[in-house]
VOPAGU-2260 file (C-alpha; in pm, 1 decimal, decimal comma):
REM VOPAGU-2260
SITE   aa  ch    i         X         Y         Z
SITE  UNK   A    0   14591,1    5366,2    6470,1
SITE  UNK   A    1   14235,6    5442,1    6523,3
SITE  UNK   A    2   13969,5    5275,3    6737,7
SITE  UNK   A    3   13873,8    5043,4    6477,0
SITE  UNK   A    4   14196,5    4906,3    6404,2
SITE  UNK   A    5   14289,6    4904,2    6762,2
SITE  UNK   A    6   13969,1    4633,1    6814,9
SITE  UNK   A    7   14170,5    4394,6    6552,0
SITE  UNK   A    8   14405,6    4274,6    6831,8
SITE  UNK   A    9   14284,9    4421,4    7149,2
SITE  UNK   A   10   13967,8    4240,0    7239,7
SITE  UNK   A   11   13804,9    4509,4    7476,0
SITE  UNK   A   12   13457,8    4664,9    7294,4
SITE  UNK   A   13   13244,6    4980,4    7400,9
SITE  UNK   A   14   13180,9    5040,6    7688,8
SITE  UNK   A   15   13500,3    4878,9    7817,4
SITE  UNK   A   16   13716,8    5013,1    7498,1
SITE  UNK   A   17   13916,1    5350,4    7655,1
SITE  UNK   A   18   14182,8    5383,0    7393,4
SITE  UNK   A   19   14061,0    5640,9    7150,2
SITE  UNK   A   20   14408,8    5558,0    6924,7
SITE  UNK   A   21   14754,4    5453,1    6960,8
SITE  UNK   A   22   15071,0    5420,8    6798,9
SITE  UNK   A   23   15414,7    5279,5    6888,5
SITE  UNK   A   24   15704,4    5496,1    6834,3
SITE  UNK   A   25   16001,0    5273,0    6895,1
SITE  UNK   A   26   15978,0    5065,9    7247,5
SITE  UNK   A   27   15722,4    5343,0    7339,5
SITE  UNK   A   28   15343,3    5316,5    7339,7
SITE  UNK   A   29   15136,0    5642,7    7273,0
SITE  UNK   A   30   14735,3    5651,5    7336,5
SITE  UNK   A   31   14482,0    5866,3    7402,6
SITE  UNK   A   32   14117,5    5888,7    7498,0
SITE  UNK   A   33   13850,7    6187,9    7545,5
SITE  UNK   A   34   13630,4    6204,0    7823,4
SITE  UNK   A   35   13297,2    6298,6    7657,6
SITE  UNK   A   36   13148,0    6331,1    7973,2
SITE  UNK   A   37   12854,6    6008,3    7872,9
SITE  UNK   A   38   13032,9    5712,9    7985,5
SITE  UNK   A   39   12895,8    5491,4    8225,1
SITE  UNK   A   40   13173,9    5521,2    8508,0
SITE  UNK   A   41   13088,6    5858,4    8541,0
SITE  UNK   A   42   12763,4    5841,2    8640,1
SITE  UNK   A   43   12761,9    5908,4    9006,5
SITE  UNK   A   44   13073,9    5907,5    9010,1
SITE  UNK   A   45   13067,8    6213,0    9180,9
SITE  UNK   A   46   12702,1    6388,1    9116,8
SITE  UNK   A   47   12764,8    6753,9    9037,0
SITE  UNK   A   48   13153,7    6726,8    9052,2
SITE  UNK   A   49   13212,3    6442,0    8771,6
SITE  UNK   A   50   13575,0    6301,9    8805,7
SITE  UNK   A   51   13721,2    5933,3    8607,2
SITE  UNK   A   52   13783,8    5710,9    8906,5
SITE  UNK   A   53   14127,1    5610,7    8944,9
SITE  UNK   A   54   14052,4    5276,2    8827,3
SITE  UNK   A   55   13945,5    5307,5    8499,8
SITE  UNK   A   56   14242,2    5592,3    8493,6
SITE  UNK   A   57   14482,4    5251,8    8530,3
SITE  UNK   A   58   14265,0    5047,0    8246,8
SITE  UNK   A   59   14319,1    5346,8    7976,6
SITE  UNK   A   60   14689,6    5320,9    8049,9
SITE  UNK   A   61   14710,5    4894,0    8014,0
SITE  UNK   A   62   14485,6    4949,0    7701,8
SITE  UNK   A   63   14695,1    5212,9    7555,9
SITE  UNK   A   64   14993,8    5021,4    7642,9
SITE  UNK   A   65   14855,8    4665,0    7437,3
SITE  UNK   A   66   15031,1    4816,6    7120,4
SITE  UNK   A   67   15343,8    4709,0    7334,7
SITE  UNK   A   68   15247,3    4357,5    7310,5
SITE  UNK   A   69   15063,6    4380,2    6988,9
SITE  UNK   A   70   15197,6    4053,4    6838,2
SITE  UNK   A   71   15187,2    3820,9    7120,2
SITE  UNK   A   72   14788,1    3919,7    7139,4
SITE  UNK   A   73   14672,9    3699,8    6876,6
SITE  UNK   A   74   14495,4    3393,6    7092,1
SITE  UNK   A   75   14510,1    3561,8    7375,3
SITE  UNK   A   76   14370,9    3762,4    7611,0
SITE  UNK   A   77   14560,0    4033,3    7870,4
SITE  UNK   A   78   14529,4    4073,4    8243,6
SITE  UNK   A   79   14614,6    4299,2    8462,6
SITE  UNK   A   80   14827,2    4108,8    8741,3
SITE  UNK   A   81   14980,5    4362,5    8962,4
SITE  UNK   A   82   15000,4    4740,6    9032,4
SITE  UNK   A   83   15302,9    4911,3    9211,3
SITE  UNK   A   84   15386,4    5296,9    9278,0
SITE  UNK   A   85   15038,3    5369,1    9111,5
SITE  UNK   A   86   14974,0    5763,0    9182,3
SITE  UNK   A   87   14686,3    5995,1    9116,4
SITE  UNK   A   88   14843,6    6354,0    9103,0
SITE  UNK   A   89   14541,2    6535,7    8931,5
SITE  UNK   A   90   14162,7    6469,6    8839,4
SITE  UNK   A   91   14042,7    6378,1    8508,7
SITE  UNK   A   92   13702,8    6544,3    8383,7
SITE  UNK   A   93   13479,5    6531,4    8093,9
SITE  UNK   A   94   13598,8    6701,2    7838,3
SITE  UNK   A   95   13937,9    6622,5    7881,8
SITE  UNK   A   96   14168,8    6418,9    7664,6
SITE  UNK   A   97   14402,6    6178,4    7881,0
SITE  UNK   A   98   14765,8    6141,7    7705,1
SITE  UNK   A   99   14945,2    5845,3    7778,5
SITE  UNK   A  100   15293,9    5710,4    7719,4
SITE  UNK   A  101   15413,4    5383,4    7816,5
SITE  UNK   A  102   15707,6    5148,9    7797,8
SITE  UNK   A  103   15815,0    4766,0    7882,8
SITE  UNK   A  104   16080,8    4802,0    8156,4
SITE  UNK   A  105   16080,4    4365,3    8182,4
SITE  UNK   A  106   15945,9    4069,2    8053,8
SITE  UNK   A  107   15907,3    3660,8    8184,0
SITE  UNK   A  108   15775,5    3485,8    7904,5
SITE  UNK   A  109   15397,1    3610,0    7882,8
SITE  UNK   A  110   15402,5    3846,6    8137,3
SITE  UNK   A  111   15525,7    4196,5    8120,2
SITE  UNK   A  112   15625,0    4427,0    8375,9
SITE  UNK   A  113   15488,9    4825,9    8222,9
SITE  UNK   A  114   15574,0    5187,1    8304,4
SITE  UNK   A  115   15339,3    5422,7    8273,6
SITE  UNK   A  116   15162,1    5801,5    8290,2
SITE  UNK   A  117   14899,7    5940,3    8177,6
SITE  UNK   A  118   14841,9    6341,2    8133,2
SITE  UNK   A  119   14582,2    6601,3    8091,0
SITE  UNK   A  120   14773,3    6889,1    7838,2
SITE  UNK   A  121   15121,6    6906,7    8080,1
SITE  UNK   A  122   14969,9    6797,9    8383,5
SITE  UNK   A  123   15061,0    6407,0    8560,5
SITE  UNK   A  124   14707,9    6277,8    8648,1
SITE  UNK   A  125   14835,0    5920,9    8705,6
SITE  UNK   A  126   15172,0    5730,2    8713,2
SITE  UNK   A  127   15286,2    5394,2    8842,9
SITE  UNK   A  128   15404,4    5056,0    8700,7
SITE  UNK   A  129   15177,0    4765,5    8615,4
SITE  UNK   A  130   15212,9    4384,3    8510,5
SITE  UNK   A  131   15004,3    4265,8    8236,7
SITE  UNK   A  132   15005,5    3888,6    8195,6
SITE  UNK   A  133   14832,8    3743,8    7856,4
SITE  UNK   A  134   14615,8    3430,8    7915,4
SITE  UNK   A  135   14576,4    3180,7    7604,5
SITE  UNK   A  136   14177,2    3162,6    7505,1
SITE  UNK   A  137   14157,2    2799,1    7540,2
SITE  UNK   A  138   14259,2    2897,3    7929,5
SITE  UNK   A  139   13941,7    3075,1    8006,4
């Protein structure tokens, strides 16, 4: 699914939107988003040598990995609630296209407990697990 279709259930907009498209192949999420080199966490970020800071490198993988929890979205809203084992093995630059792949490894009612990487072509830029809890809107 495209970006447009992706903003029916995932409630993120430009600038904060860093899932280009996804799809779900089985218990497996798929995403992917090009660094045009424009976006706003970029900018000095570092002048002259221009690399995605690690933590928007963890927000493309939770928003490419919202497919997972697709149908439990509507009403609500996802946070991230923990990190563990997060790694950064290789920089991301503009002009790159970050590949991720992602999978549910538990879950406690709302809150799931995610697996994740995300790649540049066959290079591991990031890895790590995650725990995405979704909040009800009439919460917040």
């Amino acid at each position: 699914m495209e970006r447009e279709e992706i903003k029916t259930f995932l409630p993120h907009r430009e600038p904060m939107l860093l899932v280009d498209d996804m799809i779900l192949e089985g218990d497996t999420a798929f995403g992917h988003y090009h660094v045009r080199g424009d976006e706003f966490f970029l900018q000095g970020h570092f002048p002259g040598n221009p690399v995605v800071p690690g933590v928007i490198l963890c927000e493309m993988l939770g928003q490419c990995c919202c497919i997972l929890v697709r149908e439990e979205l509507v009403g609500r809203t996802p946070f991230y609630s923990g990190f563990d084992g997060i790694r950064f093995k290789n920089p991301v630059r503009p002009g790159d296209t970050l590949a991720v792949r992602g999978h549910i490894t538990n879950r406690r009612g709302l809150v799931f407990f995610i697996e994740a990487e995300g790649r540049v072509e066959d290079k591991l830029c990031v890895k790590g697990q995650f725990i995405i809890t979704l909040v009800d809107n009439k919460k917040l």
